[in-house]
Structure formats: C-alpha cells, structure tokens
SETORZA-280091 format. One record per atom (N, C-alpha, C): residue number from 1; residue in one letter; atom name; x, y, z. Coordinates in pm, 1 decimal. Example, Ala and Ser with C-alpha at 12.3 -4.5 7.8 and 13.67 -1.06 7.14 Angstrom:
BEGIN
+------+------+------+----------+----------+----------+
| resi | resn | name |       px |       py |       pz |
+------+------+------+----------+----------+----------+
|    1 |    A |    N |   1319.0 |   -569.0 |    780.0 |
|    1 |    A |   CA |   1230.0 |   -450.0 |    780.0 |
|    1 |    A |    C |   1320.0 |   -330.0 |    780.0 |
|    2 |    S |    N |   1285.0 |   -225.0 |    708.0 |
|    2 |    S |   CA |   1367.0 |   -106.0 |    714.0 |
|    2 |    S |    C |   1290.0 |      3.0 |    787.0 |
+------+------+------+----------+----------+----------+
END
This chain:
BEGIN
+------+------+------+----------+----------+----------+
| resi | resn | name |       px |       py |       pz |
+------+------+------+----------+----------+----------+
|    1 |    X |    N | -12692.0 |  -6235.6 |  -7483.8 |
|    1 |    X |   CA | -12621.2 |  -6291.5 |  -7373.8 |
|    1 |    X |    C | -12490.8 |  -6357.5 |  -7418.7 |
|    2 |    X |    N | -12478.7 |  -6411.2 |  -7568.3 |
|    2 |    X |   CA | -12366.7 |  -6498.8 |  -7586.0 |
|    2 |    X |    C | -12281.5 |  -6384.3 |  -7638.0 |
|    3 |    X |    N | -12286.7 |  -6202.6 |  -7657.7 |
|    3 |    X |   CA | -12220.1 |  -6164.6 |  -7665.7 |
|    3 |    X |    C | -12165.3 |  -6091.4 |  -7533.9 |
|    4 |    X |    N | -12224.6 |  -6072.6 |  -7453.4 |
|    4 |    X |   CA | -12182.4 |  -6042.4 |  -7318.9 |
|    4 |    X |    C | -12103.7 |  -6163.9 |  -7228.6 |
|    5 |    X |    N | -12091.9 |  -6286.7 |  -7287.0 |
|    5 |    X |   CA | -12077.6 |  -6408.8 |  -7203.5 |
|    5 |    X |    C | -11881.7 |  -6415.7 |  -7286.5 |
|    6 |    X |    N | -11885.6 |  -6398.6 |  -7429.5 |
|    6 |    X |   CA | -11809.0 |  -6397.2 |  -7526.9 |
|    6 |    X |    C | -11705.5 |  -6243.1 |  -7485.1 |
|    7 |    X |    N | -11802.9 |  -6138.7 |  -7476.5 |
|    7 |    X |   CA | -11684.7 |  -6033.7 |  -7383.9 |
|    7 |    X |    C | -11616.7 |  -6019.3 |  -7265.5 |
|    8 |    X |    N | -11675.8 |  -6109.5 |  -7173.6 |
|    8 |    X |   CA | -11662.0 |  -6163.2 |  -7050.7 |
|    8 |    X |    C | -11541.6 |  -6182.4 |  -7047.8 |
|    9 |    X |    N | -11528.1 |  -6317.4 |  -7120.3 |
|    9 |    X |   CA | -11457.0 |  -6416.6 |  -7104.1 |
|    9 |    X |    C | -11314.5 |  -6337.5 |  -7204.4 |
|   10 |    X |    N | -11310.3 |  -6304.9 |  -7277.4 |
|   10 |    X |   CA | -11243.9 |  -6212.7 |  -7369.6 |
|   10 |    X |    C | -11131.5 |  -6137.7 |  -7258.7 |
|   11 |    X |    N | -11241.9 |  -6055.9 |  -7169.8 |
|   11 |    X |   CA | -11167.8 |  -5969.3 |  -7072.1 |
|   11 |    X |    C | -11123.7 |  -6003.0 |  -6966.4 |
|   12 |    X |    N | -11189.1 |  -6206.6 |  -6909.9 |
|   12 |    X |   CA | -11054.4 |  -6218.5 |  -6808.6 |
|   12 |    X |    C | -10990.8 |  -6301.6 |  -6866.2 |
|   13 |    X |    N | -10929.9 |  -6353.3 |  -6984.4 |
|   13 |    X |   CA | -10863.7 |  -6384.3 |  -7051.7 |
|   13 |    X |    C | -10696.7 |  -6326.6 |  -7112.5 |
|   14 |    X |    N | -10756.4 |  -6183.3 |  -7119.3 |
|   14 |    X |   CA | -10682.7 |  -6067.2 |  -7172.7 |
|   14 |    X |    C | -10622.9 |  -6054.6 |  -6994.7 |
|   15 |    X |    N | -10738.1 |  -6013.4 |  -6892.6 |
|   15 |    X |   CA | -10655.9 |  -5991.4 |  -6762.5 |
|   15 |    X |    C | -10560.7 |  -6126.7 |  -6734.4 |
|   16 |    X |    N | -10589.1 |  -6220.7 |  -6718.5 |
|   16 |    X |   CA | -10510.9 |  -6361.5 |  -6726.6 |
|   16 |    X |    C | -10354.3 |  -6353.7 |  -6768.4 |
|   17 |    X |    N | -10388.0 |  -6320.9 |  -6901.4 |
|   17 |    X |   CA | -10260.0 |  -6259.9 |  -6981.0 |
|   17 |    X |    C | -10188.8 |  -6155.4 |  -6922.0 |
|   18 |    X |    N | -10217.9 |  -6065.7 |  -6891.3 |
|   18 |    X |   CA | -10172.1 |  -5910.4 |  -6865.7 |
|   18 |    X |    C | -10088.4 |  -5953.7 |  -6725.7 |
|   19 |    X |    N | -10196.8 |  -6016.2 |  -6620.8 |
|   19 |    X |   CA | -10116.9 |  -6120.0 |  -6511.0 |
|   19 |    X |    C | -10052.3 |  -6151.3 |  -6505.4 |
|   20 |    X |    N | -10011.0 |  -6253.0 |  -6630.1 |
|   20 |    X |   CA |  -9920.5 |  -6383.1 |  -6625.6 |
|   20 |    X |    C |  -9772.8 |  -6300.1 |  -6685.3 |
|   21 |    X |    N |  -9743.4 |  -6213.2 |  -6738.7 |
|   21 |    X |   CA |  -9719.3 |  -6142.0 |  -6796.0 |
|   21 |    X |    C |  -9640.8 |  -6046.0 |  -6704.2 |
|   22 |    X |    N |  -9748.4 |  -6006.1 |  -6608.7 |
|   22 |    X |   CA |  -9712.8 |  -5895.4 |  -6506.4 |
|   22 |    X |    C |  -9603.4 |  -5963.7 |  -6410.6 |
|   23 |    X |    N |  -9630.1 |  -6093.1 |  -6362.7 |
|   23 |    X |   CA |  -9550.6 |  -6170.4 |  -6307.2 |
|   23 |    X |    C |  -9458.8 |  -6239.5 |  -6333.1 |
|   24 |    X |    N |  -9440.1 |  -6280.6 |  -6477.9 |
|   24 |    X |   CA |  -9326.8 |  -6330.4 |  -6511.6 |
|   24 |    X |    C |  -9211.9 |  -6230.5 |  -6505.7 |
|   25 |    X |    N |  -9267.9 |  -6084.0 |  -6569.6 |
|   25 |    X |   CA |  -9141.1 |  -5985.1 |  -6554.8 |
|   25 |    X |    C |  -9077.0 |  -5955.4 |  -6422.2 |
|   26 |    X |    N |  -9198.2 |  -6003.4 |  -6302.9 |
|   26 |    X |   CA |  -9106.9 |  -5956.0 |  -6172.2 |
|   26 |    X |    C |  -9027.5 |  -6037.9 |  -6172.1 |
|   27 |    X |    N |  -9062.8 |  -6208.6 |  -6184.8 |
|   27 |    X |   CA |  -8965.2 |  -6337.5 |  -6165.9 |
|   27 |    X |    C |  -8842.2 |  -6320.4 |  -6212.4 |
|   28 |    X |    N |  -8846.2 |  -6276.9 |  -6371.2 |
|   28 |    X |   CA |  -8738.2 |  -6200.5 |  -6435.3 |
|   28 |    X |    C |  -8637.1 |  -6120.4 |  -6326.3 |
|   29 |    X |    N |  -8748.8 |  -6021.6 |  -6346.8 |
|   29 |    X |   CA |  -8654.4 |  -5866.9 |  -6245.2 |
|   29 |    X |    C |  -8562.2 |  -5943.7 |  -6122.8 |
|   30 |    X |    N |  -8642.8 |  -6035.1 |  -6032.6 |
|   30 |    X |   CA |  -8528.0 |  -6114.5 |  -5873.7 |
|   30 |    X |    C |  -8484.7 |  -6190.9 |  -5922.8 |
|   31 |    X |    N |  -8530.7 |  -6264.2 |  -6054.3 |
|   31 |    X |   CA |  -8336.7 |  -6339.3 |  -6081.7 |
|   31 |    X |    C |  -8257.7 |  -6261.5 |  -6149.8 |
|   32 |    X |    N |  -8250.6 |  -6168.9 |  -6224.8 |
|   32 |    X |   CA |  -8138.8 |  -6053.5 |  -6247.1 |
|   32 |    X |    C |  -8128.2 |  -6006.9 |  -6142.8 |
|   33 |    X |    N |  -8175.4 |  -5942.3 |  -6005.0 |
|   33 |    X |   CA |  -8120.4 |  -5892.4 |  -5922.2 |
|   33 |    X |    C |  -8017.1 |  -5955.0 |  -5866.8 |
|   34 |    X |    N |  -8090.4 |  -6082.0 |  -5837.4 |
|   34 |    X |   CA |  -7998.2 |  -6204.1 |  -5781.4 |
|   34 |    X |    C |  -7847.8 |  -6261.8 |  -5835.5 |
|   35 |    X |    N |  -7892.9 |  -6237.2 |  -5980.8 |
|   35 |    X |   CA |  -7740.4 |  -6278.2 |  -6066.4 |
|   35 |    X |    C |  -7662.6 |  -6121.4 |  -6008.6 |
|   36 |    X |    N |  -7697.4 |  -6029.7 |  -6021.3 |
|   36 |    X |   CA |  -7614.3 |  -5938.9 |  -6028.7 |
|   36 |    X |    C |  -7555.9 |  -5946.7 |  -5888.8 |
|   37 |    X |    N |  -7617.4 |  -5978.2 |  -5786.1 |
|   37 |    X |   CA |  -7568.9 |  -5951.9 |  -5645.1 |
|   37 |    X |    C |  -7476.8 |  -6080.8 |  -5637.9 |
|   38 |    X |    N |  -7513.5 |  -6188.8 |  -5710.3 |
|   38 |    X |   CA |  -7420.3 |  -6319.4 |  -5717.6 |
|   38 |    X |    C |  -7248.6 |  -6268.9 |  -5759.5 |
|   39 |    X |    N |  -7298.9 |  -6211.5 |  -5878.8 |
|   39 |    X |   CA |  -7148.8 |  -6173.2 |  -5974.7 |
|   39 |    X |    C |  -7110.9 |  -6073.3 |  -5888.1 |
|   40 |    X |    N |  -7176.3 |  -5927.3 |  -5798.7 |
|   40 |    X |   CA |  -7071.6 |  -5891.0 |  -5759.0 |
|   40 |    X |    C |  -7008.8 |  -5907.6 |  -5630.2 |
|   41 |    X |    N |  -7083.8 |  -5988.2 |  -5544.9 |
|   41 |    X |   CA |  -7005.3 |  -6096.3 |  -5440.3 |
|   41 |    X |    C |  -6870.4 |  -6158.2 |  -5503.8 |
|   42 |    X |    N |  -6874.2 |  -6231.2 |  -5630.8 |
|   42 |    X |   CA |  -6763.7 |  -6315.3 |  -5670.1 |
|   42 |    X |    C |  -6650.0 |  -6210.6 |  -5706.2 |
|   43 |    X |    N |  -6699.0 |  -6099.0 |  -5769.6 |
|   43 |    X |   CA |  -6569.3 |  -6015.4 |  -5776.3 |
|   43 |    X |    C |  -6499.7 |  -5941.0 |  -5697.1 |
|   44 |    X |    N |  -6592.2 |  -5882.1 |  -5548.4 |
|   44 |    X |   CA |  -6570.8 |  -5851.5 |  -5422.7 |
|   44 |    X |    C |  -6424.5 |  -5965.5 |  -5369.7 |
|   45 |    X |    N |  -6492.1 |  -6073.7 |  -5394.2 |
|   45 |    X |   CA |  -6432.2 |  -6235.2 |  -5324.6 |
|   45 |    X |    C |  -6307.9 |  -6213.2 |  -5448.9 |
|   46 |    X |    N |  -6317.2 |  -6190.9 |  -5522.7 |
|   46 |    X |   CA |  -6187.8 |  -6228.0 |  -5640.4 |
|   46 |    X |    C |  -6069.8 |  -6082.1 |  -5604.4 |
|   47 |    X |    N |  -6152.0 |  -6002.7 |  -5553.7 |
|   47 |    X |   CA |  -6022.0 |  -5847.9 |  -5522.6 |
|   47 |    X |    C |  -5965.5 |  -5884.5 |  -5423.6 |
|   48 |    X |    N |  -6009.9 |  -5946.5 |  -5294.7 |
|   48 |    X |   CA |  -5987.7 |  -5945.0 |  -5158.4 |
|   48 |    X |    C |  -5894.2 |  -6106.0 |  -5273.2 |
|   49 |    X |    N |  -5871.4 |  -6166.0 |  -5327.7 |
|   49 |    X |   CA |  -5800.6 |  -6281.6 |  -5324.8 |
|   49 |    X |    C |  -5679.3 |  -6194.3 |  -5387.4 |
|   50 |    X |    N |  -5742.0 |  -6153.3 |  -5490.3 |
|   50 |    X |   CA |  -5586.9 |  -6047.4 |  -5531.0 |
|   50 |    X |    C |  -5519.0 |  -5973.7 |  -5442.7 |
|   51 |    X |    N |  -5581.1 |  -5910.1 |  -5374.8 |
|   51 |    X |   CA |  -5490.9 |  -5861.6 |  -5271.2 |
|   51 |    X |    C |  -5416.2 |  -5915.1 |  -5175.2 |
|   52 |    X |    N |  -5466.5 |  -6048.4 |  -5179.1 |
|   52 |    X |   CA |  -5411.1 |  -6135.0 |  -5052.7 |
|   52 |    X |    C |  -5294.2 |  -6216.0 |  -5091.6 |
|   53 |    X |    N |  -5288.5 |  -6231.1 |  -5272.8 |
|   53 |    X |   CA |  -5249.1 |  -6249.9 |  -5293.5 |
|   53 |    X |    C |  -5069.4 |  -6179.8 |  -5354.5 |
|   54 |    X |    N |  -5114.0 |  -6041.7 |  -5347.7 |
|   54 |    X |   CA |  -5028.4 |  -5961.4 |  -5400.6 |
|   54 |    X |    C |  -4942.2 |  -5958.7 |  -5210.8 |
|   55 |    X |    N |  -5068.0 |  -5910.9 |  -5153.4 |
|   55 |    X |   CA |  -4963.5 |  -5973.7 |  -4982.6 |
|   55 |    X |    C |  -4862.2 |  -6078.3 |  -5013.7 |
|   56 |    X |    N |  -4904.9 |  -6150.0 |  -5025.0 |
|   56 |    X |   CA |  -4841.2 |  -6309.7 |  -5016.6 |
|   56 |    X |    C |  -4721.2 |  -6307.0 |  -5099.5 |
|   57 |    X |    N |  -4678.2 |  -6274.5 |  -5251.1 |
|   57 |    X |   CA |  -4624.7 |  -6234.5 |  -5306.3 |
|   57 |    X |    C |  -4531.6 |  -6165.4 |  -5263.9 |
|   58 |    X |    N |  -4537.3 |  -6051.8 |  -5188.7 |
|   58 |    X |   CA |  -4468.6 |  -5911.0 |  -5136.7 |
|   58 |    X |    C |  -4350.8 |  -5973.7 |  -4987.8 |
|   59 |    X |    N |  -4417.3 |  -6108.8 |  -4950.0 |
|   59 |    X |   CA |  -4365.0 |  -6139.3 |  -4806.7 |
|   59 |    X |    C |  -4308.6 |  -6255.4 |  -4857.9 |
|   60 |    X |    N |  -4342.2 |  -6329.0 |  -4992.2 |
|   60 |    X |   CA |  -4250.7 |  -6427.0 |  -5030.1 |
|   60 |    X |    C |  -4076.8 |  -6335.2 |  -5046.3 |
|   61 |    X |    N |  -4101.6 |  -6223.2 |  -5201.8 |
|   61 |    X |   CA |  -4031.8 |  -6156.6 |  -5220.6 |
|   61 |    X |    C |  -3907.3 |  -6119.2 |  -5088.9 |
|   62 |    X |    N |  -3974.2 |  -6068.8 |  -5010.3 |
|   62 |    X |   CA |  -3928.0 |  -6030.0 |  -4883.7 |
|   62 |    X |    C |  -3855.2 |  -6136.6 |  -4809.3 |
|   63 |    X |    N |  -3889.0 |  -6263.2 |  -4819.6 |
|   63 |    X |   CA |  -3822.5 |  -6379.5 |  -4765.8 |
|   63 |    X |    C |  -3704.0 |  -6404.2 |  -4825.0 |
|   64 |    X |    N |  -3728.3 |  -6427.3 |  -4980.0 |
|   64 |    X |   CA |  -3596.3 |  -6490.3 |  -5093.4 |
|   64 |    X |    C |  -3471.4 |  -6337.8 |  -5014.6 |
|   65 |    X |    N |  -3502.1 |  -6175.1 |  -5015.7 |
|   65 |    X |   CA |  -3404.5 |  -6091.6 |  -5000.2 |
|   65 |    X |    C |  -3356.0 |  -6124.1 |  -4878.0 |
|   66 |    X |    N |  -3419.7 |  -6174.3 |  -4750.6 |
|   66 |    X |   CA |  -3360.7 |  -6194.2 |  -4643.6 |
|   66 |    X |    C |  -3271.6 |  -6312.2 |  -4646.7 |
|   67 |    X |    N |  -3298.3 |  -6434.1 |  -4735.9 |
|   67 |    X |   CA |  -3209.0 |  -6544.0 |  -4742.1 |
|   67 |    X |    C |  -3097.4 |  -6513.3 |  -4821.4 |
|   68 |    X |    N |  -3120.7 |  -6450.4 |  -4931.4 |
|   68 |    X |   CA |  -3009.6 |  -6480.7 |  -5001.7 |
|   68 |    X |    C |  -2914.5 |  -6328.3 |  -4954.3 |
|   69 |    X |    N |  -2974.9 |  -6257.4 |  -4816.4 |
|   69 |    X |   CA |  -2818.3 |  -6159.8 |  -4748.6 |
|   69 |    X |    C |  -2775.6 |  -6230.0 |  -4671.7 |
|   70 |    X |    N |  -2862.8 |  -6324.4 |  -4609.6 |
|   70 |    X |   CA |  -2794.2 |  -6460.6 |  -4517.1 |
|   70 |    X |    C |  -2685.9 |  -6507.4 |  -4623.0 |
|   71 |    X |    N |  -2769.9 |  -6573.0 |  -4651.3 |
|   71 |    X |   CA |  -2635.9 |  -6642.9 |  -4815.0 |
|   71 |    X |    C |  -2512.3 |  -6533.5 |  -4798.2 |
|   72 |    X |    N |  -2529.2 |  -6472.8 |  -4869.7 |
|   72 |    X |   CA |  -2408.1 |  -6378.1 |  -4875.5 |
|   72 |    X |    C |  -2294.6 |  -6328.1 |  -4794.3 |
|   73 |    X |    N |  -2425.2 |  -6324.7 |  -4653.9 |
|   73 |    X |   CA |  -2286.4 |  -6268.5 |  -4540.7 |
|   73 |    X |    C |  -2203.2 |  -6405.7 |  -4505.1 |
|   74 |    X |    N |  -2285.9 |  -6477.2 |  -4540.6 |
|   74 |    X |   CA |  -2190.3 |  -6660.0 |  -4501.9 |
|   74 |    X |    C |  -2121.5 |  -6658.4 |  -4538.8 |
|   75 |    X |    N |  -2133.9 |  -6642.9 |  -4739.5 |
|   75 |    X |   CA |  -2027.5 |  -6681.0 |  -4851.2 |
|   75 |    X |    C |  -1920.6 |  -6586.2 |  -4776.1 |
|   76 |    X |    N |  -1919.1 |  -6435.6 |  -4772.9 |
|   76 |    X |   CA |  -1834.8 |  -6350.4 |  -4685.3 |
|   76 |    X |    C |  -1749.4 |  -6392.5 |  -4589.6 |
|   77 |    X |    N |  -1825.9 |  -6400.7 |  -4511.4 |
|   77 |    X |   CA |  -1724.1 |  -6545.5 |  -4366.5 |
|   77 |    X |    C |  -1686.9 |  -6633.0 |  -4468.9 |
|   78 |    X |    N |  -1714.5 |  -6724.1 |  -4506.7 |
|   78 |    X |   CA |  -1632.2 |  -6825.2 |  -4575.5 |
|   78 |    X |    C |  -1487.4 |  -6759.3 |  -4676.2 |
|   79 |    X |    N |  -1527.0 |  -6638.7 |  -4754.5 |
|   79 |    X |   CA |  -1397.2 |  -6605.9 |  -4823.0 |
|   79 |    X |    C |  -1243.6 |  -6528.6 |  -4703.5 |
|   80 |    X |    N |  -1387.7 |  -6463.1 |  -4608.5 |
|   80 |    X |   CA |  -1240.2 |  -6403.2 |  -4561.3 |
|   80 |    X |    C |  -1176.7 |  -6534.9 |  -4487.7 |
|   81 |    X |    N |  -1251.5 |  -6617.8 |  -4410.5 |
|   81 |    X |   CA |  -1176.7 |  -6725.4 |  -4354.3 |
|   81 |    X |    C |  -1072.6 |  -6822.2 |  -4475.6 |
|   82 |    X |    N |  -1117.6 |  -6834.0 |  -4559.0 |
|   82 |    X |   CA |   -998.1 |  -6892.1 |  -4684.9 |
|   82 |    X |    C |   -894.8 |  -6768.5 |  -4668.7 |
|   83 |    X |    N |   -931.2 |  -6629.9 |  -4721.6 |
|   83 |    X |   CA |   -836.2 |  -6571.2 |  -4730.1 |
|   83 |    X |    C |   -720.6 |  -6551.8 |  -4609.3 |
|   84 |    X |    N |   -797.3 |  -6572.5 |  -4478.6 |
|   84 |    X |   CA |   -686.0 |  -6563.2 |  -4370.3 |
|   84 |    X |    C |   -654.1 |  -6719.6 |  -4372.3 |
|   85 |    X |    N |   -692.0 |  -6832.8 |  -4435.6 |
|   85 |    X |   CA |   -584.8 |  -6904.0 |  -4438.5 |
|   85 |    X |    C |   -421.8 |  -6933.6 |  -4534.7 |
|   86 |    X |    N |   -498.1 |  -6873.3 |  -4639.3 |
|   86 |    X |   CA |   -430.6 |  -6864.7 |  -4760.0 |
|   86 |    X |    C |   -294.8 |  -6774.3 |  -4739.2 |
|   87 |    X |    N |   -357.8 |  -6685.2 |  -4603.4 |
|   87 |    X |   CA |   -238.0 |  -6518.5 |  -4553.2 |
|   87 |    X |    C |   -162.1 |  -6635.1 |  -4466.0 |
|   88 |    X |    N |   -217.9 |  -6748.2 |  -4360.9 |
|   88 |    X |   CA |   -107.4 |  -6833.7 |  -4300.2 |
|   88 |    X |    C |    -37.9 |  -6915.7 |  -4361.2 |
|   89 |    X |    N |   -119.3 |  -6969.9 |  -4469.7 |
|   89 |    X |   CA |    -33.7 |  -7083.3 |  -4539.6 |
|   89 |    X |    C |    125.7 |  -6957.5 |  -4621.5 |
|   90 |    X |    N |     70.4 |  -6876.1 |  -4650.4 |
|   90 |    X |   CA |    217.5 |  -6789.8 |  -4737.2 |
|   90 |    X |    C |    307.1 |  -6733.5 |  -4630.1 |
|   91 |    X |    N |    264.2 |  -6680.4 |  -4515.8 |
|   91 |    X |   CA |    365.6 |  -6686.3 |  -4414.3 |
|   91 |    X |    C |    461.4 |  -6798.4 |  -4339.3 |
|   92 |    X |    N |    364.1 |  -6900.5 |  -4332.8 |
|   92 |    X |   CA |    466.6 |  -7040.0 |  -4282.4 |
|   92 |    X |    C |    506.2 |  -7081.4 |  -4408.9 |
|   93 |    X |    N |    510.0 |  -7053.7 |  -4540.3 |
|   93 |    X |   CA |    628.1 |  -7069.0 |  -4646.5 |
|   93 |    X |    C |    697.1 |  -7001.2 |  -4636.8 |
|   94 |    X |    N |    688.9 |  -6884.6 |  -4573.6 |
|   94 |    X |   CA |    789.0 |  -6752.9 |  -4595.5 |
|   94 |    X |    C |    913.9 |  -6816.1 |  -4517.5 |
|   95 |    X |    N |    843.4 |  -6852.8 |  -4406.6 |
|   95 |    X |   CA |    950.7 |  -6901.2 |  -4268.7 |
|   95 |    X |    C |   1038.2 |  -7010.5 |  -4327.8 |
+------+------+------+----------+----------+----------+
END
C-alpha cells in the first residue's frame, strides 16, 4: 500500500507540475500577445504623428512662401515708389 500511496502521490505531483507549467506558458503567451498589440498601437500612433507632422511642416513651409511674396511685392511698391520719386526729384532740378 505504501507503494501505491508513494505512486499516487508521485503522479499528482508530476500532474501538479505539468499544470502549473501548462499555465504559466499561457500567462506567458497573453502577456506577449498583449505587449505586442501594445507596441504596435504605439507605432500605428507614432506614423499617424509623423504624418501629421510632415502635414504640419508642408503648411508651415507653405506659409513662410506666401509671406515672404507678400514681403517682396511690398519691397517692389516701395522701390518703384522711391524710384518715381527720385524720377521727380531730377526733373524739378532739371527745371
């Protein structure tokens, strides 16, 4: 009996194990699933920022070219207006 009591116990011991065992690897398996679905949410979230960001970028860009043809056509008005004064001031010397 104490070897049937001794194999017994042997074999839910060993099942115990095989169990504990069996279940830790799933616990394993859903937190790697979980990390992986974590990380590729964050890189999903990190493209959509790049892109939003390369937007953002593209319409800054786009702003500075629209100011500085403003700029320019001003400076423009401003030279020809010197220059048509510069054309009156040499005519009323002429006179």
């Amino acid at each position: 009996m104490d070897i049937w009591l001794g194999g017994a116990i042997a074999i839910a011991m060993s099942l115990i194990g095989f169990i504990s065992v069996w279940i830790k690897m799933g616990i394993e398996k859903g937190e790697q699933k979980r990390t992986i679905q974590m990380l590729e949410q964050k890189t999903e979230e990190n493209k959509a920022s790049i892109v939003e960001l390369k937007n953002t970028t593209h319409s800054i860009q786009l702003d500075i070219a629209k100011s500085i043809g403003s700029i320019e056509a001003k400076l423009d008005g401003i030279k020809e207006t010197i220059t048509t004064w510069r054309g009156g001031d040499r005519r009323a010397a002429k006179k």
